[in-house]
C-alpha positions as CSV (number, residue, x, y, z in Angstrom):
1,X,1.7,1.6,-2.1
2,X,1.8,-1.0,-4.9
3,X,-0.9,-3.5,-4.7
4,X,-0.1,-6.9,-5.9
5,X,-1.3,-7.7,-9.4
6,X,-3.5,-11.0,-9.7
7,X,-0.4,-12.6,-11.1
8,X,1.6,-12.1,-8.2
9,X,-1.5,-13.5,-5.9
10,X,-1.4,-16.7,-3.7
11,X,-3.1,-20.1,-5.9
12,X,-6.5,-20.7,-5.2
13,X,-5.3,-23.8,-3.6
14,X,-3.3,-22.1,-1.1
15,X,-6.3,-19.5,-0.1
16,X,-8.4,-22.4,0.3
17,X,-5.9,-23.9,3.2
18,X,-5.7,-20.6,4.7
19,X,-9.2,-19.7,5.4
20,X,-9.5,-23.5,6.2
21,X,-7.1,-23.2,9.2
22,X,-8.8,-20.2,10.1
23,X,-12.4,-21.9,9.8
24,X,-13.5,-19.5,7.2
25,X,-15.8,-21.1,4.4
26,X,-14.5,-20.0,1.2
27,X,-16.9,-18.6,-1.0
28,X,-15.7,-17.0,-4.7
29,X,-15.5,-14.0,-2.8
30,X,-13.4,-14.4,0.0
31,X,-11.0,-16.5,-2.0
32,X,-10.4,-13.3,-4.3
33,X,-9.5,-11.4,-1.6
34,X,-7.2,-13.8,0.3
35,X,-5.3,-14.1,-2.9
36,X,-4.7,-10.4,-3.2
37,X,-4.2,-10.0,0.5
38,X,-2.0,-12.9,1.1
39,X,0.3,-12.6,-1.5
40,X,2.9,-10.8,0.8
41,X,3.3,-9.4,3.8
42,X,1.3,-5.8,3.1
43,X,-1.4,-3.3,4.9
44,X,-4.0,-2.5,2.3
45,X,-7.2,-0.6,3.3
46,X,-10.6,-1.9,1.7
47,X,-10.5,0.6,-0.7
48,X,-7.3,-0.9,-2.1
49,X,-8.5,-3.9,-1.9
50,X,-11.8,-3.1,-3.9
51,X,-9.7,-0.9,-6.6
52,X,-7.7,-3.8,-7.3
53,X,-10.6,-6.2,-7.5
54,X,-12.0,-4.7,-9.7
55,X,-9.1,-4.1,-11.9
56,X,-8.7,-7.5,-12.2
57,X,-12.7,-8.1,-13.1
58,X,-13.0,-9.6,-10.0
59,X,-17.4,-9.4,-9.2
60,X,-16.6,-8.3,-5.4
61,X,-19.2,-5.6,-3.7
62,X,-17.5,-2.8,-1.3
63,X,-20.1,-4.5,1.4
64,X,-18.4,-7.6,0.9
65,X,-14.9,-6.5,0.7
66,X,-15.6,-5.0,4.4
67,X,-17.3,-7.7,5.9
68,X,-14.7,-10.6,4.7
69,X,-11.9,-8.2,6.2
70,X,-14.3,-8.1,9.1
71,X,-14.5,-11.4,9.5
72,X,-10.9,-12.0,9.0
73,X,-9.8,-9.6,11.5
74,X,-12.5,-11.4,14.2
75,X,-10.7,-14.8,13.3
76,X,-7.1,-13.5,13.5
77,X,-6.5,-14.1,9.8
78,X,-5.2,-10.8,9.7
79,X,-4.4,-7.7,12.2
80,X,-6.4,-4.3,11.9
81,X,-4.7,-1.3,12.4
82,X,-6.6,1.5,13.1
83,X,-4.8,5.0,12.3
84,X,-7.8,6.7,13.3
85,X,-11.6,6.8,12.7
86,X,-11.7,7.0,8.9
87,X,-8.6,5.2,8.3
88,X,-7.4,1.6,8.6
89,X,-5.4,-1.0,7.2
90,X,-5.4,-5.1,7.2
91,X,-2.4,-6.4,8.3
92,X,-1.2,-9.8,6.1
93,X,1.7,-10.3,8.7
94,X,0.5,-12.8,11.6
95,X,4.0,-12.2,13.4
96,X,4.1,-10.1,16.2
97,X,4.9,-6.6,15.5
98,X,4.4,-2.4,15.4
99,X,3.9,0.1,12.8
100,X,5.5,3.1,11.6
101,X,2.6,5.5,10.0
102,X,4.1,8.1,7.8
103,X,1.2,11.1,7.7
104,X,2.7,13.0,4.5
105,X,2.2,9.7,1.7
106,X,-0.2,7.3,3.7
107,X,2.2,4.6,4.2
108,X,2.2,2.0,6.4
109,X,5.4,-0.4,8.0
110,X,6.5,-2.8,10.0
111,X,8.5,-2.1,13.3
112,X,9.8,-5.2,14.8
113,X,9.1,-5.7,18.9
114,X,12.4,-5.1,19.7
115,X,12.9,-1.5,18.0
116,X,9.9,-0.7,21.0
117,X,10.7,0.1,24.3
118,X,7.7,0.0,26.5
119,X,8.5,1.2,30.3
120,X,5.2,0.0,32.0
121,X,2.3,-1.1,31.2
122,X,-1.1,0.5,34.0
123,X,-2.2,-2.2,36.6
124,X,-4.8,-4.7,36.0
125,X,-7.2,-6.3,37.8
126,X,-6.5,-9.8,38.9
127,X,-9.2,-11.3,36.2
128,X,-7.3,-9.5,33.5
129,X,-4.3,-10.4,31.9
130,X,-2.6,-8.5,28.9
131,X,-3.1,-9.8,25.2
132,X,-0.7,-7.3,23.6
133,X,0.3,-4.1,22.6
134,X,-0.1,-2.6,19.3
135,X,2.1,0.5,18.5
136,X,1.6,2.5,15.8
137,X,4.4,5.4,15.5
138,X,3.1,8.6,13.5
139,X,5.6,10.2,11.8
140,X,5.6,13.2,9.1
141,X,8.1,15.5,7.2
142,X,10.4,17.7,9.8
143,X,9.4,21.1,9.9
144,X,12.0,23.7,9.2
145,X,12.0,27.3,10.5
């Protein structure tokens, strides 16, 4: 996956509003990564993230990167999808959506609601109510014989 290089990142300005709206301060730090993040609709994992920060000279520790994405995620800046225990991706796109994971090259893409069918969802008790479903489709290379 291409990661965006700083010129293709959101203004300062604009990151500013966003994690304003979200009631994020914004210190130096989360700034630089909401401009990376932000600057189109993308799943990066923190490693990504810090590789590219630090490319661009950008004095971000890897605590920090994980934290602000934690933080993020907890304020619904962005969507976490976990592939599985080592591996997971933040989600730029706020719209409602799945995710196709493709196990051979890592990648990670959008499904829209409507591609999903989803027959039934289990019963819940009467003080629960359902906040969503998150889908995310493993696929890999078709094996011949």
């Amino acid at each position: 996956m291409t990661v965006p290089s700083i010129t293709e990142q959101i203004t300062r300005e604009q990151a500013q509003a966003l994690l304003a709206r979200h009631g994020i301060a914004p210190t130096e730090q989360r700034l630089e990564i909401a401009r990376l993040l932000f600057a189109q609709h993308q799943h990066l994992s923190a490693e990504q993230i810090l590789a590219q920060l630090s490319r661009n000279s950008a004095r971000v520790s890897k605590a920090t990167v994980y934290n602000t994405l934690n933080l993020f995620a907890e304020t619904g800046l962005v969507r976490e999808v976990v592939i599985d225990s080592a591996k997971r991706f933040y989600d730029s796109n706020p719209d409602p959506h799945h995710h196709l994971f493709h196990t051979d090259t890592g990648e990670l893409e959008d499904v829209a609601p409507a591609q999903v069918q989803i027959a039934g969802l289990p019963g819940l008790p009467d003080s629960r109510e359902v906040l969503g479903v998150d889908v995310v489709i493993r696929v890999g290379p078709r094996h011949t014989d």
